[in-house]
ZADO-1210 file (C-alpha; in nm, 4 decimals, padded with zeros to 6 digits):
<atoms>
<atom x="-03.9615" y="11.1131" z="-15.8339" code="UNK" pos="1"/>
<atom x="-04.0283" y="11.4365" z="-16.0005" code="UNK" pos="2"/>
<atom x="-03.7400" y="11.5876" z="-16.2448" code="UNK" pos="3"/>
<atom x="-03.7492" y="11.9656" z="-16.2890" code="UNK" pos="4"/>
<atom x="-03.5330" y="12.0145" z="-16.6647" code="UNK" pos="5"/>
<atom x="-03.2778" y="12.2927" z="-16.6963" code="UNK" pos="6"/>
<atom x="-03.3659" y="12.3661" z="-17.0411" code="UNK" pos="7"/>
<atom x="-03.7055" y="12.6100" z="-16.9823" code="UNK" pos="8"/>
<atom x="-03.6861" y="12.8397" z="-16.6993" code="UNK" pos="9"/>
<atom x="-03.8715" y="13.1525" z="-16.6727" code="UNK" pos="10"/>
<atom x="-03.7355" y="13.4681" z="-16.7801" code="UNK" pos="11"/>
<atom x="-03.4993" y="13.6364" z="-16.5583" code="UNK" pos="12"/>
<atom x="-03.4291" y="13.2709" z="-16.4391" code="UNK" pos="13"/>
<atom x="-03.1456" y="12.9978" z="-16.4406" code="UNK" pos="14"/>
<atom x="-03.0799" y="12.6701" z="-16.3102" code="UNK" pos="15"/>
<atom x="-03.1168" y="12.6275" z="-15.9662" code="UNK" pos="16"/>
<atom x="-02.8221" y="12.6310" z="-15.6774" code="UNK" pos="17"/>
<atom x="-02.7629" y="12.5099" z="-15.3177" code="UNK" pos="18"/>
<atom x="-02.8672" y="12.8157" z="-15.1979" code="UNK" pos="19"/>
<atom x="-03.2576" y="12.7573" z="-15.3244" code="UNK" pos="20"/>
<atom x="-03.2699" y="12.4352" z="-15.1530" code="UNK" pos="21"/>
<atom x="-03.2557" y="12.6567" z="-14.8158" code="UNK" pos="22"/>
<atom x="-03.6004" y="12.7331" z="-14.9187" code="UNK" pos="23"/>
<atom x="-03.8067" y="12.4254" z="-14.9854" code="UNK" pos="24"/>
<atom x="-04.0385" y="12.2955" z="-14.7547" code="UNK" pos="25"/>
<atom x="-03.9551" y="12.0760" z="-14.4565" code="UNK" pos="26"/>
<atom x="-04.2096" y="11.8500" z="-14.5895" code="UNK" pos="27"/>
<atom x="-04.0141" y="11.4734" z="-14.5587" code="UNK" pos="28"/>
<atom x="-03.9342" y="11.4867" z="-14.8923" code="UNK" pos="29"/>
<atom x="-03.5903" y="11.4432" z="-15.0054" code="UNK" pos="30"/>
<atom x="-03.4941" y="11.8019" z="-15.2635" code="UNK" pos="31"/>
<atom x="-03.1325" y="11.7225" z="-15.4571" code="UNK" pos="32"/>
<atom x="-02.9740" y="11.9359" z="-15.7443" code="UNK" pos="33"/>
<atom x="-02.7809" y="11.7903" z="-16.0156" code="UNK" pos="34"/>
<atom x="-02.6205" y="12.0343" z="-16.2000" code="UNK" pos="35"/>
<atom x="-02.8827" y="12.3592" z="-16.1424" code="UNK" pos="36"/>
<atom x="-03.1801" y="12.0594" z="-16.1993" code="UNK" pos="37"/>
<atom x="-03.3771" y="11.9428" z="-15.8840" code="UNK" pos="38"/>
<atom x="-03.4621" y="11.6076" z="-15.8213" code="UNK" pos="39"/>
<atom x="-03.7319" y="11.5612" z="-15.5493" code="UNK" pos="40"/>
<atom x="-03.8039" y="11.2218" z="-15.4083" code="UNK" pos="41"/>
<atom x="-04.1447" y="11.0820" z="-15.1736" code="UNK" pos="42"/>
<atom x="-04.0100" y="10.9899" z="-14.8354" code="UNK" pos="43"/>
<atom x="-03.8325" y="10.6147" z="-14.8210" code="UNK" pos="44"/>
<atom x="-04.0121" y="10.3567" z="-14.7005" code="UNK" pos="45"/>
<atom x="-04.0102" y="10.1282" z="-14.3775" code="UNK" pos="46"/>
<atom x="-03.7874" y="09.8051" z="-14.5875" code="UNK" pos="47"/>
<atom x="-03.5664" y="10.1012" z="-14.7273" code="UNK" pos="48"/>
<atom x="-03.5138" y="10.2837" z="-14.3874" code="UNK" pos="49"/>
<atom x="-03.4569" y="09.9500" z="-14.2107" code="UNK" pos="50"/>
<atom x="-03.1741" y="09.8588" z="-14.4266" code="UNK" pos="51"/>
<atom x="-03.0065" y="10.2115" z="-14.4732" code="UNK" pos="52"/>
<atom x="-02.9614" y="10.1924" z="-14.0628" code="UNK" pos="53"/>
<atom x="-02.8775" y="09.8424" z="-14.0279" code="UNK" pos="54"/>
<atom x="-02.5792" y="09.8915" z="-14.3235" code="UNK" pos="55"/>
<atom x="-02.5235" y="10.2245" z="-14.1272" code="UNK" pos="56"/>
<atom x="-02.4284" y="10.0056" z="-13.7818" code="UNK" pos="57"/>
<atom x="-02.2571" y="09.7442" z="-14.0020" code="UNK" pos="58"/>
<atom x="-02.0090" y="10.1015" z="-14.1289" code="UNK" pos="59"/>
<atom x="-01.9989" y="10.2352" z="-13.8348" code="UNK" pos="60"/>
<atom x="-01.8694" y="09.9675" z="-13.6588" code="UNK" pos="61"/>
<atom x="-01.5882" y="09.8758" z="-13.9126" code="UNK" pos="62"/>
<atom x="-01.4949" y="10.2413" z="-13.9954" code="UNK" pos="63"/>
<atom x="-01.1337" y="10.3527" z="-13.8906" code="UNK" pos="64"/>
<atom x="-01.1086" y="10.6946" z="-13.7009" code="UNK" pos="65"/>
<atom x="-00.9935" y="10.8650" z="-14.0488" code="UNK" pos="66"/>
<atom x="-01.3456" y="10.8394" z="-14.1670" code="UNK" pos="67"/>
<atom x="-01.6937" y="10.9030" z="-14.0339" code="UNK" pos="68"/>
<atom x="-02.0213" y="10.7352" z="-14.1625" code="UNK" pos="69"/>
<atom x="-02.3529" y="10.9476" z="-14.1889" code="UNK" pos="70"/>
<atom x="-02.6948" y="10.8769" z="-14.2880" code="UNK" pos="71"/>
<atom x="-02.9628" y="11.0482" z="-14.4998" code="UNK" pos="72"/>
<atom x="-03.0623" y="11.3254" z="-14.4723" code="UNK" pos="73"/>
<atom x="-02.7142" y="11.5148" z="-14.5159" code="UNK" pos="74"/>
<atom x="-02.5794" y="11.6961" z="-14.8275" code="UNK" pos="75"/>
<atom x="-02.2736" y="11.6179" z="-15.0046" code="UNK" pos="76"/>
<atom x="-02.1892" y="11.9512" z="-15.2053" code="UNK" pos="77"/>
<atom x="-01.9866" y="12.0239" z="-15.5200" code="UNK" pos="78"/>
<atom x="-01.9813" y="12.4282" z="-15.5871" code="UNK" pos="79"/>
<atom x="-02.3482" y="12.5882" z="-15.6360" code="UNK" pos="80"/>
<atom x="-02.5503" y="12.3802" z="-15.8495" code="UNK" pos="81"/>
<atom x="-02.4601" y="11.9649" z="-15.6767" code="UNK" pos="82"/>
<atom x="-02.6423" y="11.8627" z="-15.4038" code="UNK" pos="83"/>
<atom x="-02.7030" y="11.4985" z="-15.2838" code="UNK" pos="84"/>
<atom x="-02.8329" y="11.3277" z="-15.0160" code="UNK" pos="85"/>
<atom x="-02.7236" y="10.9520" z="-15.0396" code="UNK" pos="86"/>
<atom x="-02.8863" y="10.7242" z="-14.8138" code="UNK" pos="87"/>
<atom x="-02.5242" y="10.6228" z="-14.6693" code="UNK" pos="88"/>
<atom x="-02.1635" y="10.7998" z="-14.6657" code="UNK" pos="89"/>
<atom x="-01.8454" y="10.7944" z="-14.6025" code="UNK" pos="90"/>
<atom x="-01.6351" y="11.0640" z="-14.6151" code="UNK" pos="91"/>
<atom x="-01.2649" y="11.1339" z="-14.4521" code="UNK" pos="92"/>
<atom x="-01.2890" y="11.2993" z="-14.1396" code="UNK" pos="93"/>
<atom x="-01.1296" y="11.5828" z="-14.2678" code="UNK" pos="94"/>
<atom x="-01.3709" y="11.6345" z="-14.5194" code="UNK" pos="95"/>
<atom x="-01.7109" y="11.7168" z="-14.3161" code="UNK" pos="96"/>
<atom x="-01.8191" y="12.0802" z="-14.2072" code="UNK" pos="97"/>
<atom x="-02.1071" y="12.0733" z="-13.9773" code="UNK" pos="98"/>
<atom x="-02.3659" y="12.1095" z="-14.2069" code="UNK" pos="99"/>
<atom x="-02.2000" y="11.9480" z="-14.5359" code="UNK" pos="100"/>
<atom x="-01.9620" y="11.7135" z="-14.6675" code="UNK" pos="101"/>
<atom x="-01.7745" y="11.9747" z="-14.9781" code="UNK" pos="102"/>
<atom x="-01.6024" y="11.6957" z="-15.0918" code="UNK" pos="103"/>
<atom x="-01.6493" y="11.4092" z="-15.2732" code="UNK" pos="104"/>
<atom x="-01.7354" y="11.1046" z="-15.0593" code="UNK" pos="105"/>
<atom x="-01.5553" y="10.7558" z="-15.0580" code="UNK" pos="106"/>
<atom x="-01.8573" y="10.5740" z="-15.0484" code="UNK" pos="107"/>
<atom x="-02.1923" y="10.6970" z="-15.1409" code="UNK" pos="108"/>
<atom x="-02.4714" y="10.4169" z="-15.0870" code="UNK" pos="109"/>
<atom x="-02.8298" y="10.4223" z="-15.2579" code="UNK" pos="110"/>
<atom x="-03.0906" y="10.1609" z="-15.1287" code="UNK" pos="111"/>
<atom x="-03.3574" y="10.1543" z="-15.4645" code="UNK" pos="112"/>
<atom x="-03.6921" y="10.2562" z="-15.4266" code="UNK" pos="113"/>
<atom x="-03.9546" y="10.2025" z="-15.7121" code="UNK" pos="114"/>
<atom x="-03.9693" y="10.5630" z="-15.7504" code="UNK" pos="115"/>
<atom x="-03.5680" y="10.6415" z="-15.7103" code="UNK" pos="116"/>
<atom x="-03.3947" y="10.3204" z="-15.9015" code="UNK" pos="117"/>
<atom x="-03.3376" y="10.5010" z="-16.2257" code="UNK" pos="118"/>
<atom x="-03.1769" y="10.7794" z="-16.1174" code="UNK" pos="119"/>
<atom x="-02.9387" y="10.5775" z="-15.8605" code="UNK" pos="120"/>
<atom x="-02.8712" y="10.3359" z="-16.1013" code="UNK" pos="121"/>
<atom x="-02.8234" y="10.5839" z="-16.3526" code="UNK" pos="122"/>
<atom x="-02.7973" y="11.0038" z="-16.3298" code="UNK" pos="123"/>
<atom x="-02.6692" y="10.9482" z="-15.9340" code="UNK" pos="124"/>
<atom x="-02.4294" y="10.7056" z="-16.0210" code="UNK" pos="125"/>
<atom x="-02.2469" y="10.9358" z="-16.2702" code="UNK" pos="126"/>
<atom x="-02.2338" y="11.2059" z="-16.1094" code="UNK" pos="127"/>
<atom x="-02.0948" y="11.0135" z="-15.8261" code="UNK" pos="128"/>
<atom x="-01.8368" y="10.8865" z="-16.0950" code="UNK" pos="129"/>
<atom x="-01.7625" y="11.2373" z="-16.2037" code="UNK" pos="130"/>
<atom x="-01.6706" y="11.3977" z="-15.8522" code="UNK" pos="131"/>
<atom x="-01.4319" y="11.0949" z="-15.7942" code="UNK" pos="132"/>
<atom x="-01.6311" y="10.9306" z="-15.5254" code="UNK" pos="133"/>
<atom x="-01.4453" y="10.5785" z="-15.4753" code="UNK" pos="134"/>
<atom x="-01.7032" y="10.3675" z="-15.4295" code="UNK" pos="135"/>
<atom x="-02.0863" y="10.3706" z="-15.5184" code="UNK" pos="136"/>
<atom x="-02.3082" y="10.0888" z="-15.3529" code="UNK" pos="137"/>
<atom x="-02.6612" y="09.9734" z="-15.4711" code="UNK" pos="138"/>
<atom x="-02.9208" y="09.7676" z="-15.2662" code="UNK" pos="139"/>
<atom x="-03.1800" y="09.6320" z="-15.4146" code="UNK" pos="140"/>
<atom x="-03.4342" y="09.5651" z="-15.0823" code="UNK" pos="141"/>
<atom x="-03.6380" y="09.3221" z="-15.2709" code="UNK" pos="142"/>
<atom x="-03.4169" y="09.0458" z="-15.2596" code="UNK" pos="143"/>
<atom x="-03.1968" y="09.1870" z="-15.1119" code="UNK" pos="144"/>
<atom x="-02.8946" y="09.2628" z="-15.3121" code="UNK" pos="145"/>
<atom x="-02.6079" y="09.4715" z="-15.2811" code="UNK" pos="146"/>
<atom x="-02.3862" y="09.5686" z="-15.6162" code="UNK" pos="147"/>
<atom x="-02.0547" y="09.7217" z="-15.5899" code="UNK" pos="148"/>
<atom x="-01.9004" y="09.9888" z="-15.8297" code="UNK" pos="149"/>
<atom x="-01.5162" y="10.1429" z="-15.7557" code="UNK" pos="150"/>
<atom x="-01.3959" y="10.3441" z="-15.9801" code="UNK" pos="151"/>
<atom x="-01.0845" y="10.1850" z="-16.2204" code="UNK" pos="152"/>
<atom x="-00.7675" y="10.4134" z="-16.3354" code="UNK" pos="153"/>
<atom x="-00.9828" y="10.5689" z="-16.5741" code="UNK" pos="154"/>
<atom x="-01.2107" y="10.7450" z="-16.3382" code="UNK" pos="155"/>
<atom x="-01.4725" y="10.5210" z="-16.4587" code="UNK" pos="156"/>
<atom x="-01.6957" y="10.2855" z="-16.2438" code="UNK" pos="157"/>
<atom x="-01.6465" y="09.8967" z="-16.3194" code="UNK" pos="158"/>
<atom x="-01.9311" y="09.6790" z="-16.1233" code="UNK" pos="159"/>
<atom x="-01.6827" y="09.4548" z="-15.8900" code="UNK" pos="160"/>
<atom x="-01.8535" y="09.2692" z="-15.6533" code="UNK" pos="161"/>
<atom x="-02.2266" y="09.1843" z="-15.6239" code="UNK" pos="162"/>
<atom x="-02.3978" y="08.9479" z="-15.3437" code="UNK" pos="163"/>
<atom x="-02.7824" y="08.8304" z="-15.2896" code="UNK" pos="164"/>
<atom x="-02.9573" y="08.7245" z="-15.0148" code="UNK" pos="165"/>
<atom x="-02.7236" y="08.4857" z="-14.7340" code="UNK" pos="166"/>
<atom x="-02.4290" y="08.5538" z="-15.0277" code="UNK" pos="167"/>
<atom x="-02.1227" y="08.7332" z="-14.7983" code="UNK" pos="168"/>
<atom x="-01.9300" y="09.0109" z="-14.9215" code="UNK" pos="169"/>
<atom x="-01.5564" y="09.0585" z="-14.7596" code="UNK" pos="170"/>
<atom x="-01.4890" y="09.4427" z="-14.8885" code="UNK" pos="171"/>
<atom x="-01.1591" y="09.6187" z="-14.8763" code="UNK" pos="172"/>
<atom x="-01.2872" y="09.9587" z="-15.0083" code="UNK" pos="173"/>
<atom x="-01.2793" y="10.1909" z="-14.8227" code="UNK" pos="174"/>
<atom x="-01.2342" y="10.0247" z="-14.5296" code="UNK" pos="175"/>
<atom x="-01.2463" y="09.6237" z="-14.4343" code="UNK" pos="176"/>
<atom x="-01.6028" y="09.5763" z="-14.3751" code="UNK" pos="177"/>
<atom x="-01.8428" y="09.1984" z="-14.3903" code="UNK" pos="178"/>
<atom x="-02.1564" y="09.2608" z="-14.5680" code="UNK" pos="179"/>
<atom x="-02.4339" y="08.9943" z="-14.5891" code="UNK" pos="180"/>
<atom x="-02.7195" y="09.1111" z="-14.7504" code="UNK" pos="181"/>
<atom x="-02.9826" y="08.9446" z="-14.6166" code="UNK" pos="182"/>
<atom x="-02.8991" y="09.0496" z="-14.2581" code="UNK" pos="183"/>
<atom x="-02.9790" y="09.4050" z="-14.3328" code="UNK" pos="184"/>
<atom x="-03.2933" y="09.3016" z="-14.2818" code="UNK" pos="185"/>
<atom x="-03.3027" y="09.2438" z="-13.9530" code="UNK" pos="186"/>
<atom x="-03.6385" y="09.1085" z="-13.8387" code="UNK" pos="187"/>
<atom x="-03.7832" y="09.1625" z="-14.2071" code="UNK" pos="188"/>
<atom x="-03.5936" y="08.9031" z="-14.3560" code="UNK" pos="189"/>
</atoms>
């Protein structure tokens, strides 16, 4: 993952906004801004795009008709300078405009890469905290494992659930759903 700073731009220059994403290459790469700062990413891999579908069906299949589940690539937009592209949503209904999601999701899921799993587990994961996205899921495809984070009263996100391999996770938030780990793996695991 490459990360462009905000704190030397060429004069005449500022951060960067939504706007300049319009123009980077179609090039499979994955282009998010975090506050004006762009984050590119190498296109996932095969174990990382096999289980970002499979937990996709799992979603989709459990979701109520107040919410809609979408997969990478789509942005989820705060003003000019936040763009992200988690590998899962959830968003209300609502919420979506054709292109976009302008609101803060209810669930934004990250499945770790080697090159990614800092800044999910870290930069991606607070500013999902600070737009007030309910939950935040991580899945580690090595094992695999799947850690839960819902924000408490404080706006602040408290690990509440974590499951490896055959462990079974019954989830209320944000919607009753059966996770299993190990199953979204499909033939891999």
């Amino acid at each position: 993952m490459t990360l462009m700073t905000d704190f030397q731009y060429p004069t005449g220059s500022g951060p960067m906004t939504v706007r300049d994403l319009e123009e980077m290459p179609d090039d499979g790469r994955r282009y998010e801004l975090v506050d004006g700062t762009l984050l590119v990413t190498p296109a996932p891999g095969f174990r990382h795009q096999k289980i970002a579908y499979r937990l996709y069906g799992v979603l989709e299949d459990a979701c109520p008709l107040e919410f809609e589940v979408v997969g990478a690539p789509f942005a989820v937009h705060h003003g000019d300078k936040i763009e992200l592209q988690p590998d899962v949503l959830v968003g209300r209904d609502e919420d979506f405009t054709e292109k976009d999601l302008p609101a803060p999701p209810v669930l934004a899921v990250e499945v770790l890469s080697p090159s990614t799993a800092i800044y999910d587990l870290n930069l991606k994961k607070a500013v999902y905290e600070r737009l007030g996205t309910g939950s935040y899921w991580v899945i580690d495809p090595v094992d695999p494992t799947l850690t839960v984070f819902e924000l408490d009263a404080d706006g602040c996100y408290q690990q509440v659930a974590k499951a490896a391999g055959d462990e079974v996770l019954e989830l209320e938030r944000p919607f009753p759903v059966r996770i299993v780990p190990r199953e979204l793996l499909g033939r891999l695991g």
